[in-house]
C-alpha positions in Angstrom: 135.2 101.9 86.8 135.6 99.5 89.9 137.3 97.0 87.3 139.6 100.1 86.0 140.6 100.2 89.4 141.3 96.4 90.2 143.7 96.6 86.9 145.2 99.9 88.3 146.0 98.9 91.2 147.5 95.8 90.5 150.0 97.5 88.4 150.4 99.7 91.5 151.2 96.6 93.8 153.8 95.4 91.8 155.5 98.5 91.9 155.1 98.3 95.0 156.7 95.0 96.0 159.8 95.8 94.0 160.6 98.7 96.3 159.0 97.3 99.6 161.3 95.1 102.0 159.8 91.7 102.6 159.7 90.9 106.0 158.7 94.0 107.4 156.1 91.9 109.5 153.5 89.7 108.9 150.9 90.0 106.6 147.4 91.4 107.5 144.8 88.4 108.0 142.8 87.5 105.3 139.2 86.5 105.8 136.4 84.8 103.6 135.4 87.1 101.1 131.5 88.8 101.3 132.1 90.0 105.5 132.4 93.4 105.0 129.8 96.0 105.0 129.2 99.7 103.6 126.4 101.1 104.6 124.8 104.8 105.0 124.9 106.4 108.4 122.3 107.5 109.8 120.2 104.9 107.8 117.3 107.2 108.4 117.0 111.3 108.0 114.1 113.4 108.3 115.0 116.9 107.1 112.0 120.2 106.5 111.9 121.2 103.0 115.0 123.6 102.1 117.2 122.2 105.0 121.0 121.1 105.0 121.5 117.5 106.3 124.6 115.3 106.5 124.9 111.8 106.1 128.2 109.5 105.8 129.1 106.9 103.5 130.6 104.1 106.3 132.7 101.2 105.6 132.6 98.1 108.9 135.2 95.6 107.8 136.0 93.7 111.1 139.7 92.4 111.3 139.6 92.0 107.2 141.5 94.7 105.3 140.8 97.0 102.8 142.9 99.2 100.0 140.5 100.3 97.4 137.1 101.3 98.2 134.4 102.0 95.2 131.2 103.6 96.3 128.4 104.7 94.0 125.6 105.5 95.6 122.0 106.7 93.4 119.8 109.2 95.1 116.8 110.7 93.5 117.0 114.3 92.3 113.9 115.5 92.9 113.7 114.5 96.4 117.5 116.2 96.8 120.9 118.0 95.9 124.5 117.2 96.7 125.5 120.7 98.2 128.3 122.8 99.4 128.4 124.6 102.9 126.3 127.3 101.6 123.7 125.3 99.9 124.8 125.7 96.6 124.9 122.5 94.0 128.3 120.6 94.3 130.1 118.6 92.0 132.5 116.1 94.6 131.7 114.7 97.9 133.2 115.5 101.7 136.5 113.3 100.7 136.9 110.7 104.2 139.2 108.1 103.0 140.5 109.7 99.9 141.9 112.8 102.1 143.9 110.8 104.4 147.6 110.2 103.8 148.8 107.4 101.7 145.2 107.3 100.1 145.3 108.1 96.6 141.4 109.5 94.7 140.5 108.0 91.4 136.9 109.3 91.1 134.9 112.0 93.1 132.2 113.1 91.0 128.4 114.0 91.5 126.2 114.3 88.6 123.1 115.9 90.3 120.3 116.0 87.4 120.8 111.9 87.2 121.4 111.8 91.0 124.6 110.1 90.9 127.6 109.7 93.4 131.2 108.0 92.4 133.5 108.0 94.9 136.9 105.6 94.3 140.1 105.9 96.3 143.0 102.9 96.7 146.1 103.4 98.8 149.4 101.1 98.2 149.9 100.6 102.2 148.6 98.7 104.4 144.9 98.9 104.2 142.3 99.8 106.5 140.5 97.8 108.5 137.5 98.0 111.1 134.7 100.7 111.1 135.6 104.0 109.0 134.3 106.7 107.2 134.6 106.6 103.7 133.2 109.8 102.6 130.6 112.7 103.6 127.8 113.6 101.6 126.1 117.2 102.3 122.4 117.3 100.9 119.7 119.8 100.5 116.1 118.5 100.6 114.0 120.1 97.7 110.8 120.7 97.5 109.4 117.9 97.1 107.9 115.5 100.3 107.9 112.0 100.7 110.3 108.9 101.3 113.0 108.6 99.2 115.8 105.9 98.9 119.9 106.4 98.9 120.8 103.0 97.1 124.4 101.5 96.0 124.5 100.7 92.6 126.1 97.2 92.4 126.8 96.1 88.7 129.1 97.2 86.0 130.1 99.7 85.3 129.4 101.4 88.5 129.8 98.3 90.8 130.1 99.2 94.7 132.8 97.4 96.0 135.4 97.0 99.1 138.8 95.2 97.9 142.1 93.9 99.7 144.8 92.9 96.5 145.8 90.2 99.1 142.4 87.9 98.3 141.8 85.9 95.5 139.2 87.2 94.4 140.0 90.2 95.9 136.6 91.4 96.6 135.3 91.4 100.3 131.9 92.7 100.3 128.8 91.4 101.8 126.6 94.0 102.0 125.7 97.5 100.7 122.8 98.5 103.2 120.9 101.8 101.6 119.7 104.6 103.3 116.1 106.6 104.0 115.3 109.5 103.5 112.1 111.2 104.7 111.7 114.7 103.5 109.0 116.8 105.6 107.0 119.7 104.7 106.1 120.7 108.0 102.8 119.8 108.1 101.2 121.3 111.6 97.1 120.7 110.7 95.2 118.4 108.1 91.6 119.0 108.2 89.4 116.5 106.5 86.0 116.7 104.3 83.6 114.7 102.6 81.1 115.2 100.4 78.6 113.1 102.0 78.1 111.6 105.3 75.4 108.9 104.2 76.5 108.1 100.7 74.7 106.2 98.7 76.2 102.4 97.8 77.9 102.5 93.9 78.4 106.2 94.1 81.7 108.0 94.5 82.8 109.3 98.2 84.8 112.2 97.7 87.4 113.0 100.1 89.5 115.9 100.5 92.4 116.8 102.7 93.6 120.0 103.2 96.9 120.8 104.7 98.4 123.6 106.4 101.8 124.7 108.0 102.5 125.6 111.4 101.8 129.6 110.1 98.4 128.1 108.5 100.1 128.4 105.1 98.8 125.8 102.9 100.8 123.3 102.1 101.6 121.9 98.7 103.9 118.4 97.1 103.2 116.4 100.4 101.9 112.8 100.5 98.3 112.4 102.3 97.6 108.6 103.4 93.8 108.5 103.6 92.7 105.4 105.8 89.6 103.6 105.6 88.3 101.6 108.3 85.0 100.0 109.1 82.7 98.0 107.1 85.0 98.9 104.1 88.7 98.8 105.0 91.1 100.4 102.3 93.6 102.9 101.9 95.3 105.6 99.5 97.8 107.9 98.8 97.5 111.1 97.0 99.3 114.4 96.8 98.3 118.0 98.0 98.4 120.6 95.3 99.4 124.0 95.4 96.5 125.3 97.3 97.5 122.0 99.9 94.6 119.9 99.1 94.2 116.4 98.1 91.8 114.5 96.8 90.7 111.1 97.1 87.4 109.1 96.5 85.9 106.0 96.8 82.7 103.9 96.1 81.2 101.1 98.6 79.3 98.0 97.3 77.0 97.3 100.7 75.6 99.5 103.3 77.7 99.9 106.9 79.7 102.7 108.5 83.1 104.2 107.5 86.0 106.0 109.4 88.1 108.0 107.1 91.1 109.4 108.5 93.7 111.5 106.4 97.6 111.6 108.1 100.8 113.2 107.0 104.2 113.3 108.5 102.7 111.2 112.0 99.8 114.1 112.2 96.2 113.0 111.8 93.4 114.6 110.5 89.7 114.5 112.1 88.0 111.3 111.8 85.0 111.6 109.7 82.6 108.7 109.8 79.8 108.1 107.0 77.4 105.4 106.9 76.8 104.0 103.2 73.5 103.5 102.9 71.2 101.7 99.7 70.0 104.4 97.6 66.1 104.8 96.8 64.7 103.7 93.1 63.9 106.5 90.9 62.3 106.2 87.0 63.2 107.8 83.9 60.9 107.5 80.6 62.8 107.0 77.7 61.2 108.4 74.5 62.2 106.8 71.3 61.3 106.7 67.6 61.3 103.5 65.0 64.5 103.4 63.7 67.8 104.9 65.2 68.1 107.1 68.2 70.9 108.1 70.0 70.6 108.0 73.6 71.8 107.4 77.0 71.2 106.4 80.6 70.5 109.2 83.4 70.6 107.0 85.8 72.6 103.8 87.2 70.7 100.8 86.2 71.9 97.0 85.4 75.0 96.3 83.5 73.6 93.9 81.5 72.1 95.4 78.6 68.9 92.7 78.1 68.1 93.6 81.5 67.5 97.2 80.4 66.9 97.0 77.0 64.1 93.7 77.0 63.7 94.6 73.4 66.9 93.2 72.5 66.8 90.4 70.2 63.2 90.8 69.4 63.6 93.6 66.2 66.1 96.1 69.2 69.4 96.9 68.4 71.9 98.4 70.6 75.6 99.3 69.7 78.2 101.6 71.5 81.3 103.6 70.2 84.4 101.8 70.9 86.8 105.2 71.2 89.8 103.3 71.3 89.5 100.8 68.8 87.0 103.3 66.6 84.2 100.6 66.1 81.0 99.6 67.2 80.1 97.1 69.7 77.1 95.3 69.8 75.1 94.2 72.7 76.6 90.7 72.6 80.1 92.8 72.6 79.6 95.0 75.5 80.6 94.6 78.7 78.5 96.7 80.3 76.0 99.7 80.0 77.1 102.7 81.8 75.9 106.2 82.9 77.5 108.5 80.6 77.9 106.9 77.5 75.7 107.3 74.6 74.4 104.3 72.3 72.6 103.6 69.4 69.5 102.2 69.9 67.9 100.7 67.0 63.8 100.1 67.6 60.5 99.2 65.2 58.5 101.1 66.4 57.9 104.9 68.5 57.5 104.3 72.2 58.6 104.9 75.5 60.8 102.7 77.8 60.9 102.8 81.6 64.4 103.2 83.0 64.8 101.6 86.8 67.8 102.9 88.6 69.4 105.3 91.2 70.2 108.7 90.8 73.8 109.3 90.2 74.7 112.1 92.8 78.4 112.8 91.9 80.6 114.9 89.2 81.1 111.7 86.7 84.4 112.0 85.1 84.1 110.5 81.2 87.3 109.7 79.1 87.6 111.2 76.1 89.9 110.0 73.7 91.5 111.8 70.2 89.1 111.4 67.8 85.1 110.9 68.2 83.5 109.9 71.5 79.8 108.8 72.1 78.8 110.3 76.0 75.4 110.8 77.8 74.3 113.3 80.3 74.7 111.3 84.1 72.0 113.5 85.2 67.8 113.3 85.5 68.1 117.5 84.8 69.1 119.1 81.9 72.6 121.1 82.1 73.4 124.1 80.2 77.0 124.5 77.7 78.3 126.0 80.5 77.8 123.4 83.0 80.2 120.7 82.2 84.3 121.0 82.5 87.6 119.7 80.7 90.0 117.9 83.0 93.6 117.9 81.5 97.0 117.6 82.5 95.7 118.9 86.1 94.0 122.0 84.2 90.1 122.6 83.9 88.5 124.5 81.3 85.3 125.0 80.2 83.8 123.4 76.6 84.6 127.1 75.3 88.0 126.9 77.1 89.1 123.4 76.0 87.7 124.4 72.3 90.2 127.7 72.3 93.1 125.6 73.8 92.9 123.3 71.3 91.3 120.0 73.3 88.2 119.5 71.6 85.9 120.5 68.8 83.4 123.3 69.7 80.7 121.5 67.8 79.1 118.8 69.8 76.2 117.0 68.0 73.1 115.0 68.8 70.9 113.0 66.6 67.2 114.1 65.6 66.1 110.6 64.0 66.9 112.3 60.8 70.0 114.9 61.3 72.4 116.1 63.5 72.0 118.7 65.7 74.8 121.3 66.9 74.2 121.9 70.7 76.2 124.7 71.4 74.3 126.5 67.8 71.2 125.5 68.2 69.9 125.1 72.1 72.9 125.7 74.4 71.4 122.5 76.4 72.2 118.8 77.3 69.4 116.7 78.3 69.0 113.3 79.5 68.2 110.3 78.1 70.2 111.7 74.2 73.5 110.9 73.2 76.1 112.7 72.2 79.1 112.8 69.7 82.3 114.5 71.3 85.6 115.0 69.0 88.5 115.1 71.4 92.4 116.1 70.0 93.3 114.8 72.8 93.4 112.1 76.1 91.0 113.9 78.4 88.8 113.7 80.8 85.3 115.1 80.5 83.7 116.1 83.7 79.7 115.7 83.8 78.1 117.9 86.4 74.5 116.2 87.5 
């Protein structure tokens, strides 16, 4: 467009200098080209949800003139709307430049589901020059919190630009500085749980913030920073849901004490401090047959599969389900054993193994992925059908649920050592130490409940 312009208004200067007078008065100076500036004013807004805010598109030239002026400015639309006086979506901008006299408009157009703003005007006198407004933009904030960006777009075809017809090039801008914008829900109280105050090391911390408006309403769409600090520094961001609680976890490799601290919108929640502490060893027999067995691991052992299979290589086998790639691994292949995965474990001989490990005391979250999945039980008790949950697309169902919506097959077998076995059909339980085949339709996450 900008270039459209430069060619326009070229054709509009000769005109004009066949029915100017030379020697009306001296030129205007020209200066280097790249010193001017166009810029957003005030760089930084703050508005609640729902509210009206202005801001101004500004132009700071100096001495050095200017007669066409190209903004286009992007803005995301789910942070905000270009409005009229009563709030409802507008299609042009507060004209500044463009509505003065002598100033002609050759765009003025707002496209707010690609959050878009192009704004040209050129005049054939004398320019401007100094610190001006070029236009006004009226915005509503939406529903959505956060920190969101008004940025100048600066290549073709929608190239931000500040010209005087007198330069060669014409173009004198230096800088297009964008604007902030930090839309607030209100946030008056964030209170701040966890689900343990001596965790165990390798286990998942879970963290929840809930937040609440200035009428204790919950809040919903705002951004929590949870801050760690202590013998584990980290941080995170997540988002409240509906009900105005996020969620947030995390797992510590050593013992030492945490301070969690959850903030929105410069208000902080209570500190919580844990201390992480090394979890006690606990045991689990595994019972197995000669030949194949499908099984698993209740509790959090070694990741190196010789460790807690010393069979291996010595008439034991061990492969795992690949989901993704849909293939077996063997134990040279593997990266590591896991807590809820199942396996194949190949053996000569009946026996029982002793398992060494920790107790895992957290909701393990398994992926599932279309097409057959191998899991375990991450749990030293037995669970019922009922027990575990479908995570998808920020939904949860039960097995029944995610079998009627269409997530995942309703028949979820384990192996015998010499047939399959329907668990929902046949005993209604999961128990640890088997595996278990899982046919997913779909990405998902299946949620373990020790």
């Amino acid at each position: 467009m900008i270039r459209t312009i430069r060619l326009t208004l070229a054709t509009m200067m000769v005109v004009a200098l066949l029915i100017l007078p030379f020697g009306a008065g001296e030129n205007p100076r020209v200066e280097a080209a790249g010193t001017a500036t166009v810029f957003v004013s005030p760089a930084s807004s703050t508005p609640y949800r729902g509210d009206l805010f202005m801001v101004e598109i500004r132009a700071s030239t100096g001495s050095q003139v200017v007669d066409v002026v190209g903004v286009y400015l992007d803005f995301d639309p789910t942070f905000l709307q270009i409005v009229d006086e009563f709030g409802n979506p507008a299609s042009q901008v507060i004209p500044g430049l463009g509505g003065q006299a002598g100033w002609f408009t050759f765009a003025n157009a707002v496209d707010n589901s690609l959050g878009t703003i192009d704004y040209v005007v050129a005049t054939l006198g004398a320019g401007t020059s100094g610190d001006f407004k070029v236009c006004g933009l009226r915005f509503k904030a939406l529903d959505r919190a956060g920190t969101t960006t008004l940025a100048f777009h600066r290549s073709l075809p929608r190239e931000t630009d500040l010209l005087y017809s007198g330069n060669d090039p014409p173009s004198v801008l230096g800088n297009a500085l964008e604007g902030q914008v930090t839309v607030r829900a209100g946030v008056s109280n964030i209170e701040l749980a966890v689900s343990s105050s001596s965790p165990t090391i390798n286990q998942l911390l879970s963290c929840t913030a809930t937040v609440l408006g200035g009428a204790g309403e919950p809040l919903g769409g705002v951004p929590i920073q949870f801050t760690v600090s202590g013998a584990h520094p980290q941080s995170a961001t997540a988002t409240t849901n509906p009900q105005g609680r996020a969620a947030w976890g995390y797992t510590a490799s050593s013992p030492g004490a945490d301070l969690i601290v959850a903030s929105a919108e410069g208000i902080d929640s209570n500190a919580v401090a844990v201390t992480w502490v090394n979890p006690a060893a606990s045991t689990f027999d595994l019972t197995h047959q000669a030949g194949w067995n499908l099984i698993s691991l209740p509790l959090v052992t070694s990741p190196t599969p010789s460790e807690v299979f010393p069979g291996l290589g010595h008439g034991w086998h061990l492969y795992a389900w690949d989901a993704v790639q849909g293939k077996y691994l063997s134990s040279s292949q593997m990266e590591a054993v896991k807590t809820g995965e199942g396996y194949w474990l190949k053996t000569p001989q009946n026996g029982v193994l002793t398992i060494t490990g920790t107790l895992n005391k957290q909701p393990l979250t398994i992926p599932l992925h279309p097409g057959w999945n191998m899991v375990g039980l991450p749990s030293m008790d037995p669970v019922t059908w009922s027990s575990p949950r479908v995570l998808y697309q920020e939904e949860t169902f039960t097995l029944d649920q995610a079998a009627a919506a269409g997530l995942l097959s309703s028949h979820i077998y384990r192996w015998t050592g010499s047939s399959y076995e329907d668990v929902h059909f046949v005993s209604g339980w999961f128990h640890p130490g088997y595996g278990y085949w899982v046919r997913s339709w779909v990405e998902c996450l299946l949620w373990m409940i020790p």
